[in-house]
N, C-alpha and C positions, 0 to 999 in steps of 0.2 A: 732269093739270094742266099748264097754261102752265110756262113757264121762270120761277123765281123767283130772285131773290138774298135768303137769308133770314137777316133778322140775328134772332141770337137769342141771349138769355140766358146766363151759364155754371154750366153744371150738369142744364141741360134736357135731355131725352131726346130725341132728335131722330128722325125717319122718316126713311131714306133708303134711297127706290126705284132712286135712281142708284147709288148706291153700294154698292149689296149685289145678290144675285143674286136674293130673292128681297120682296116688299113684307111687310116686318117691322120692327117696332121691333129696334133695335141697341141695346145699350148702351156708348154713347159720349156722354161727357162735352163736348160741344164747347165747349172752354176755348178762350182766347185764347194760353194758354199752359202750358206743360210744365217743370215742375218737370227737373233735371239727373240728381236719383237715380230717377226716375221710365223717364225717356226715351221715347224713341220706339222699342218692341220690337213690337211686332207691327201687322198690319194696321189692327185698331179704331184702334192710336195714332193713325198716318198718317195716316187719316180725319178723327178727333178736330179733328188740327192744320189739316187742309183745312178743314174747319168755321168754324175759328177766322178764317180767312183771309176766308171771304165774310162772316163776323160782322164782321170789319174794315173789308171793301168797302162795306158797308154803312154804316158810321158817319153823322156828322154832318157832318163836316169830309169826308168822300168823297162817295160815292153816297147819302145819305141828305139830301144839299141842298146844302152846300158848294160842289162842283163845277159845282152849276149855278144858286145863287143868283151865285158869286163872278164869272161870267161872263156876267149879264145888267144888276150893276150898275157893273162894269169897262167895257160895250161901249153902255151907256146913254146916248142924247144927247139927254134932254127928254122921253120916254114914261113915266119912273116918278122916284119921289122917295120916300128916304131919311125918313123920318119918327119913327125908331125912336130910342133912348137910348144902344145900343150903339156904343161907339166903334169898334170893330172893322171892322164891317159899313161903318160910317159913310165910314172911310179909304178901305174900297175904293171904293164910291159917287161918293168925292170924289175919284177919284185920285192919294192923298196918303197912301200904305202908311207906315207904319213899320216898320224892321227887326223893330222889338220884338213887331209884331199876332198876337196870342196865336193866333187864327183861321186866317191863314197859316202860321203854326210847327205847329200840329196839323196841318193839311194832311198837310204835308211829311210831320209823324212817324209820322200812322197809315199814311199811303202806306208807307213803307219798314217799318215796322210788318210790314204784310200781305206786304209783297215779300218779308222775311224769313222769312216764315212759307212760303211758296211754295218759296221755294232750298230750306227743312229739307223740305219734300216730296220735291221733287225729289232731295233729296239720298239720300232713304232708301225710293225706288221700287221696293227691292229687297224691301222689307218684306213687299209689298203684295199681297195676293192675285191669282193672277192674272185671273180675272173683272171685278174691281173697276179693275184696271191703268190702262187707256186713258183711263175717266172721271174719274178721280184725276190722271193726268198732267198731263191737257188740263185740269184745273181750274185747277189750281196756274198752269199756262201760261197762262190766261187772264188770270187775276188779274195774272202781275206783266206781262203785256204788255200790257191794260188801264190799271195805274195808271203804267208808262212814258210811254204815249201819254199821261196826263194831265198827269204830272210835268214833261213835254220841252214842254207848249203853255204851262203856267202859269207855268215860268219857268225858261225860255228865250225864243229869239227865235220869232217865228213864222218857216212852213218858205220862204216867198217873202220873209222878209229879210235881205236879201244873202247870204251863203254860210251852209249848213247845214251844210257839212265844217269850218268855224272857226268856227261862232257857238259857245257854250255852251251846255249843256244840264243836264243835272243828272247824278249818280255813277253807273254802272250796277255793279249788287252783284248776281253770279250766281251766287256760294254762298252758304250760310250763315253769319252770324255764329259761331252754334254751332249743331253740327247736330243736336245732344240737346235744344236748346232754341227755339222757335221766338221766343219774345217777350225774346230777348238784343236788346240796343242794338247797333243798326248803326253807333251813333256811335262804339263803340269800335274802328272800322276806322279809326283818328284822319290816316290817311294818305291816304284819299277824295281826288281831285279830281273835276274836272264832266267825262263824256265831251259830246262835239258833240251838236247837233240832229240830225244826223244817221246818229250813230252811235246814240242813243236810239233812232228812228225806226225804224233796222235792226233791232234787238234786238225793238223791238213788234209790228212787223210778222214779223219770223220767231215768234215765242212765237205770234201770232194763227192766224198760219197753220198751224203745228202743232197748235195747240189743234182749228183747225178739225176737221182728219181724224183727230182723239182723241174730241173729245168726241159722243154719243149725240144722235139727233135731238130725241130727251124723255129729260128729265134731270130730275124733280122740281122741286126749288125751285132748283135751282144752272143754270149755264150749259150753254148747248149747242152742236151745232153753228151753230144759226143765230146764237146770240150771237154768236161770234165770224166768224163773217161780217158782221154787221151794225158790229161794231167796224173790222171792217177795213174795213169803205164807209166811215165815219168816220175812220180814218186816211188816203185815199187820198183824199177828199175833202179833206182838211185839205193836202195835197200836190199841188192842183190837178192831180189824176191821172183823168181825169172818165172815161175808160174802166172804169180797175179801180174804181173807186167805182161804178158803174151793177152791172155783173158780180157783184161780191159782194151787192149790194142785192136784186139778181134770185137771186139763189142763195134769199134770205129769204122773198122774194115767193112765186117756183114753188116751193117745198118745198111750199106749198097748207097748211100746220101752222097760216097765225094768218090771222085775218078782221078787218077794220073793225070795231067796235061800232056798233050803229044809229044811235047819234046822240054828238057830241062829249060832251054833258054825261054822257052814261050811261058813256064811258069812264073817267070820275073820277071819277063819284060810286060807283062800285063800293070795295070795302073791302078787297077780295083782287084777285087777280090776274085778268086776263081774256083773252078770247081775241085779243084785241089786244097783249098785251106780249111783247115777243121777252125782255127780262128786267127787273125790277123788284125793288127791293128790298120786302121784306111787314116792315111794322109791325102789332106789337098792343098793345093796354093791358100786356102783360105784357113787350114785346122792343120794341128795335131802336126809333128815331128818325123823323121827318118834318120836318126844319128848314122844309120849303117851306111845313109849315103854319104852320109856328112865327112865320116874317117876313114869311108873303104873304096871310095867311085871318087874319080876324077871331075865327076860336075858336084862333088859339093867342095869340101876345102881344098882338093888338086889332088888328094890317094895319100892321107899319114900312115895307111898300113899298106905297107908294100909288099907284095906276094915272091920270097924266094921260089929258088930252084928245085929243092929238097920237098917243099909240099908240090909242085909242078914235075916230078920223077914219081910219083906216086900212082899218075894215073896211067892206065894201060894205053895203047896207040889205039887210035879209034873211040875213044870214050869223047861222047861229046860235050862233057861237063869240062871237056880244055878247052871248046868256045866261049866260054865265059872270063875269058880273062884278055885283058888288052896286053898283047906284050911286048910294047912299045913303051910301055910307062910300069907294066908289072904291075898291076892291080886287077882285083876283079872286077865283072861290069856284075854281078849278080844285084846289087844294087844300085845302077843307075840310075834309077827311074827316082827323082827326088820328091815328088809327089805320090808316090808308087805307095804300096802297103808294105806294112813288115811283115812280115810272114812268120807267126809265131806257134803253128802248130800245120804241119803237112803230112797229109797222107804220106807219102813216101815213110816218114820219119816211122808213125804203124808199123809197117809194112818191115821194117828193118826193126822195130821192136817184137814184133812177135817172133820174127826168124830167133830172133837171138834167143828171146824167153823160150821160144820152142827146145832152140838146140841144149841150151843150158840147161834145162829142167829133163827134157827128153821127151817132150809132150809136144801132141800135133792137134792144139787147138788152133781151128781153123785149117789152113794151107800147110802144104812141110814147109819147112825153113827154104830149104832150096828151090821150090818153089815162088817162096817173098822176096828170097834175094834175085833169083834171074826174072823176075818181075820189074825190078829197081832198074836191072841190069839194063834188060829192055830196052827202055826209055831212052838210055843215052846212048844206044846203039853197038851193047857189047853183048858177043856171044854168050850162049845162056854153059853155067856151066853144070857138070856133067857129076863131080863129087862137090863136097862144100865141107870146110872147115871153119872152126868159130874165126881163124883170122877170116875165112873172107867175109867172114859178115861184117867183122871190127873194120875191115878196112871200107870195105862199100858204105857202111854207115859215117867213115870219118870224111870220106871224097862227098856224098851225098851233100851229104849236112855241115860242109864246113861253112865256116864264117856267121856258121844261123845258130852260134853260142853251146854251143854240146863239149866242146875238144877238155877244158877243167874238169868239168864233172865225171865225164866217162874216165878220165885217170884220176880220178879218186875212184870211183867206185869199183875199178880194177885193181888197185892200187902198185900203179904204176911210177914212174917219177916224171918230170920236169928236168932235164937236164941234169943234173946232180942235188937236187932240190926232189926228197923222197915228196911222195903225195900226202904223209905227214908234216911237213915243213907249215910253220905258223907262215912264212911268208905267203902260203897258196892262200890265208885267210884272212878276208878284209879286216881291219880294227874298227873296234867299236868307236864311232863318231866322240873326238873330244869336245865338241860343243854339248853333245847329250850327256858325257860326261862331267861336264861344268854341271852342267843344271841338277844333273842324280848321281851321288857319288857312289852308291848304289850299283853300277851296270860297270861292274869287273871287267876289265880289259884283257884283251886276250895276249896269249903268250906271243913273247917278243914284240910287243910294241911298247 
């Protein structure tokens, strides 16, 4: 099987091919959390707790939509409309966060939630069998340098404005709160302050790159080495590093482990994982979340993001990524599938990162750009083209990957604007949780809130 990130239940039995030497059910409880008279004593624990940690990754408010609904209606200038009841959603949409948006405040908390749960891994490495060691590590390593990279983009400054050695960034917490217990409050480190953007950045990118040469090529449902390669093209792209961002992309690409799906719609109408997903979170009727159904498909709350006209003039006649939209209600179906997986890292997405890192650098690691892009092209059934300019990459990368959370970030790291809202504007930046600020007076609020 593909690389999955698998939220799941507590108390279910879980299969893990990665983390045992042989393909058996374990009996491991993968809880969210660990009791103190309990603890974390032998191997299974450790496991248990790693468990708990991608069941976190996966939530609502993370990888399971969060991260990438909050970033397509923060970087929206006129392509989709806010139509839903929820105020939360609503704020971001509109630019006009509240300290208080319960939505933002989760963010933060299952992020450091899961972090927490990663330090008590790491902290208790000793435990661990030693076959199991390295994919264990490298998980936990993924995980909190993962939700770093996320924590330091959503609220902090982005990495090209102005200095990322003085801007703000968010706490970095590299042990445990308690290391008997993975689901202890980080808030009781009531001393926290914010390290920089760019001291965040360090920390994610060393944890990534350690993850890398820890973690196994095939990992079951959890991360691998390609995940965190594919993360770190993601970081280094967000750092207009167009080299290392091509480099790690291509590491994803020639591994030869993941292929295109025959056609766009067939990548998302599938319900499990496919041969296209570097890693994704798996939903079922019985586990784990799909918010993208939830706010963007008509079977989960009825479509609160409604898809204009302006993003649907985008795409050329014949591209097949306009079958993916109902347009009778103006919504996408890319997320139908309410039990379906999120798709939180795709080949394609490679595939238009190295183009890009090739073209901008001038380097032809791996394929030419024009090459990666009439590869993408392919798929949805448009001519391959014959010259190529960085727009057509920006634009194949915006129609590919819409709605799967890229459109904020890529106008910052262009530094583009937001309708009259520069990509400097404090609104594009979450505020720092005023309940965290209750507890630690400590974690400076960021400008204009």
């Amino acid at each position: 099987m593909k690389n999955i990130l698998r939220t799941l239940a507590a108390g279910m039995i879980l299969t893990l091919p990665i983390l045992s030497s042989c393909d058996k059910k374990l009996d491991i409880d993968p809880v969210t959390n660990v009791a103190a008279e309990r603890a974390l004593n032998t191997s299974a624990d450790v496991q248990a707790a790693l468990v708990g940690g991608y069941e976190i990754l996966g939530n609502r408010y993370l990888y399971g939509g969060g991260l990438q609904y909050y970033s397509d209606l923060l970087g929206d200038n006129g392509e989709v409309q806010w139509s839903g009841t929820y105020s939360q959603p609503r704020e971001i949409f509109q630019k006009a966060i509240l300290t208080n948006n319960t939505f933002v405040a989760n963010t933060w908390t299952q992020a450091y939630q899961a972090i927490n749960i990663a330090n008590t891994v790491l902290a208790n490495m000793d435990k661990v069998n030693e076959a199991q060691k390295k994919a264990v590590e490298g998980g936990a390593k993924f995980i909190r340098g993962t939700l770093y990279f996320e924590l330091a983009r959503y609220y902090g400054k982005a990495w090209n404005d102005g200095s990322p050695a003085t801007n703000l960034a968010v706490p970095l917490v590299l042990t445990p709160t308690d290391p008997t217990n993975p689901d202890a409050s980080i808030a009781a480190a009531g001393n926290l302050t914010r390290n920089t953007v760019a001291e965040v950045y360090a920390q994610a990118i060393k944890d990534l790159t350690e993850a890398e040469t820890l973690l196994p090529a095939s990992n079951g449902f959890f991360a691998t080495t390609a995940s965190a390669s594919g993360m770190l093209s993601r970081v280094y792209l967000q750092q207009n590093k167009y080299k290392d961002a091509a480099t790690e992309a291509d590491k994803v690409i020639s591994s030869g482990r993941y292929s295109l799906m025959s056609t766009y719609a067939e990548e998302f109408a599938s319900k499990t994982n496919t041969q296209e997903d570097i890693i994704a979170t798996q939903v079922t009727n019985q586990a784990g979340v799909n918010d993208l159904n939830t706010f963007y498909s008509s079977f989960g709350r009825g479509g609160d993001i409604v898809i204009l006209d302006k993003h649907l003039d985008l795409y050329e006649k014949g591209d097949d990524r306009l079958n993916s939209f109902d347009y009778d209600s103006y919504l996408t179906t890319k997320f139908d599938n309410q039990y379906g997986n999120v798709h939180v890292m795709r080949l394609a997405e490679m595939y238009l990162t190295r183009a890009e890192g090739n073209f901008r650098a001038g380097t032809t690691i791996g394929a030419a750009p024009l090459r990666d892009i009439n590869t993408v092209r392919a798929r949805v059934n448009l001519d391959a083209l014959t010259t190529l300019t960085l727009g057509d990459i920006l634009n194949e990368r915006h129609l590919e990957l819409a709605f799967e959370g890229f459109l904020l970030h890529d106008i910052k790291r262009m530094a583009l604007s937001v309708g009259s809202l520069p990509y400097t504007s404090p609104k594009l930046i979450l505020p720092i949780p005023q309940r965290e600020r209750d507890v630690n007076a400590n974690l400076v609020q960021n400008e204009g809130y």
